[in-house]
C-alpha positions as CSV (number, residue, x, y, z in Angstrom):
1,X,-20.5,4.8,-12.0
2,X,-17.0,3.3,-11.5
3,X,-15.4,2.0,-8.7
4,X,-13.7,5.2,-7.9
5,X,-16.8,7.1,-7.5
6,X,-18.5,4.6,-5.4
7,X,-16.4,5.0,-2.1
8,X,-15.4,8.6,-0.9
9,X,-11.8,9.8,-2.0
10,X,-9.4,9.0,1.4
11,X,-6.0,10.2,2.3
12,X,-2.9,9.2,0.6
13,X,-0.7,5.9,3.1
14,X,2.6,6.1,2.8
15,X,3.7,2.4,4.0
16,X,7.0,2.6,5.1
17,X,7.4,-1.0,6.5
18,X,5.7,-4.3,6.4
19,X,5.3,-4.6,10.2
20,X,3.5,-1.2,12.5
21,X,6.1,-0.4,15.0
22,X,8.9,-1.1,16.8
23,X,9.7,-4.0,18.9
24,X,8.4,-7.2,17.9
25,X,8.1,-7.9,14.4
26,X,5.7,-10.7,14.6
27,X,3.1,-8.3,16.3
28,X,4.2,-5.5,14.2
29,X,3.7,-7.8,10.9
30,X,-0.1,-9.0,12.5
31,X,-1.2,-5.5,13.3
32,X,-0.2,-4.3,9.6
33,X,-2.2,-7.6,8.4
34,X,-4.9,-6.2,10.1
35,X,-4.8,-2.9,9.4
36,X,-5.1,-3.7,5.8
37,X,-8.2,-5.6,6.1
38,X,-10.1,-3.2,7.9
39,X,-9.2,-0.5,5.3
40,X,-11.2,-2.8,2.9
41,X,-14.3,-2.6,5.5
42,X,-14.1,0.9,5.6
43,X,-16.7,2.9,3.4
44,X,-13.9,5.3,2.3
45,X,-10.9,3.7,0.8
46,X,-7.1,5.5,0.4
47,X,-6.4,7.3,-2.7
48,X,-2.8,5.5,-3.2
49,X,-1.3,3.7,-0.8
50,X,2.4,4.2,-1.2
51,X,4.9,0.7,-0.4
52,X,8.6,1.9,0.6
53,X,11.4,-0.2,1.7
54,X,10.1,-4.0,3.1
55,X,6.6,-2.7,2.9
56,X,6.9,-3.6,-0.6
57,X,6.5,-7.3,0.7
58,X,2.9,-6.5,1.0
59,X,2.3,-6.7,-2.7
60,X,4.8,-9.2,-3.6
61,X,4.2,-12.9,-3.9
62,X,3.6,-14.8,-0.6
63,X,2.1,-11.6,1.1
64,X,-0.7,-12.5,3.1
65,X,-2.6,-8.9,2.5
66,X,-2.4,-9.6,-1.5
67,X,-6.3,-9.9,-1.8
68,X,-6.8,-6.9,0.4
69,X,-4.5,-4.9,-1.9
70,X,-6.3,-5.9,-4.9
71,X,-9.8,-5.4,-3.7
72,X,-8.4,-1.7,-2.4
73,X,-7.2,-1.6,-6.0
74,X,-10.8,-2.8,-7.3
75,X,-12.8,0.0,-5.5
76,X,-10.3,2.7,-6.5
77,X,-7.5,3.0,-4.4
78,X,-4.1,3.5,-6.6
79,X,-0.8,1.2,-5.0
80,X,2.5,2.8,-6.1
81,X,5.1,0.2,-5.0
82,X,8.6,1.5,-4.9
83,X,11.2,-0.1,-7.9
84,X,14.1,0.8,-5.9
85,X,12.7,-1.2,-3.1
86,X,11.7,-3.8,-5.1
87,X,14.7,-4.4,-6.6
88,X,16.8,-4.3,-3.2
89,X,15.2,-7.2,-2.2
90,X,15.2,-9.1,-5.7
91,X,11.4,-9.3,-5.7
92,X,10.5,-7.2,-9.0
93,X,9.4,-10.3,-10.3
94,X,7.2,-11.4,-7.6
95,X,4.8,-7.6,-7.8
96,X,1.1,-9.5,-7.4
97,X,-0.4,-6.0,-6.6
98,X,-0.3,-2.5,-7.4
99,X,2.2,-1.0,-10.3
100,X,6.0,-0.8,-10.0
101,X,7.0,3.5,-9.4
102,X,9.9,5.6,-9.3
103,X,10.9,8.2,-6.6
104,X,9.6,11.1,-9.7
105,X,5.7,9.4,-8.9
106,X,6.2,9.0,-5.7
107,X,7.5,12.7,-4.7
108,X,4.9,13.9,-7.1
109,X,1.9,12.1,-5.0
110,X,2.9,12.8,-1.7
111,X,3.1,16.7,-2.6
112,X,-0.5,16.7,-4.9
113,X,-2.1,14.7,-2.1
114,X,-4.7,16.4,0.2
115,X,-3.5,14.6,3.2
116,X,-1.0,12.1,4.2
117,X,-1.0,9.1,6.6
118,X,2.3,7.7,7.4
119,X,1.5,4.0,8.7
């Protein structure tokens, strides 16, 4: 039995940010922290997890949710982290988690998923 098959299939996150809301961005960027971690505590883990715009600082070098990411990776979940993104903020190189995508995988996910959760 592989990873994937050990935890029941969850919803499809599309990350939009690296902080959860609006106001200030050192609470925003702790809550996100923390919502991360307790997705690895949970018994069912995302499908994919999508990272758009500075939410691609999650899985880039430095990122404080990096073993998180990986262990979500580890029991199944798939992390599409936007190119586009990546390469606005000149961190392509710095990827520790989840595979570089294109706007064509990312479309294509969002539409096949089951459901959606926009974080």
């Amino acid at each position: 039995m592989n990873a994937k098959t050990m935890s029941a299939q969850g919803p499809t996150l599309l990350i939009r940010a690296n902080c959860i809301g609006r106001g200030d961005d050192e609470l925003g960027l702790n809550l996100m922290m923390n919502f991360i971690f307790h997705l690895t505590k949970a018994e069912t883990v995302p499908e994919t997890i999508i990272l758009m715009n500075s939410g691609v600082t999650l899985a880039s070098e430095g990122s404080e949710v990096l073993d998180e990411l990986r262990e979500l990776e580890r029991r199944g979940t798939s992390v599409l982290v936007c190119g586009t993104c990546l390469n606005f903020f000149n961190i392509k190189d710095q990827l520790k988690a989840g595979h570089v995508s294109n706007m064509g995988e990312i479309a294509t996910t969002l539409l096949d998923a089951s459901k959606v959760i926009t974080v």
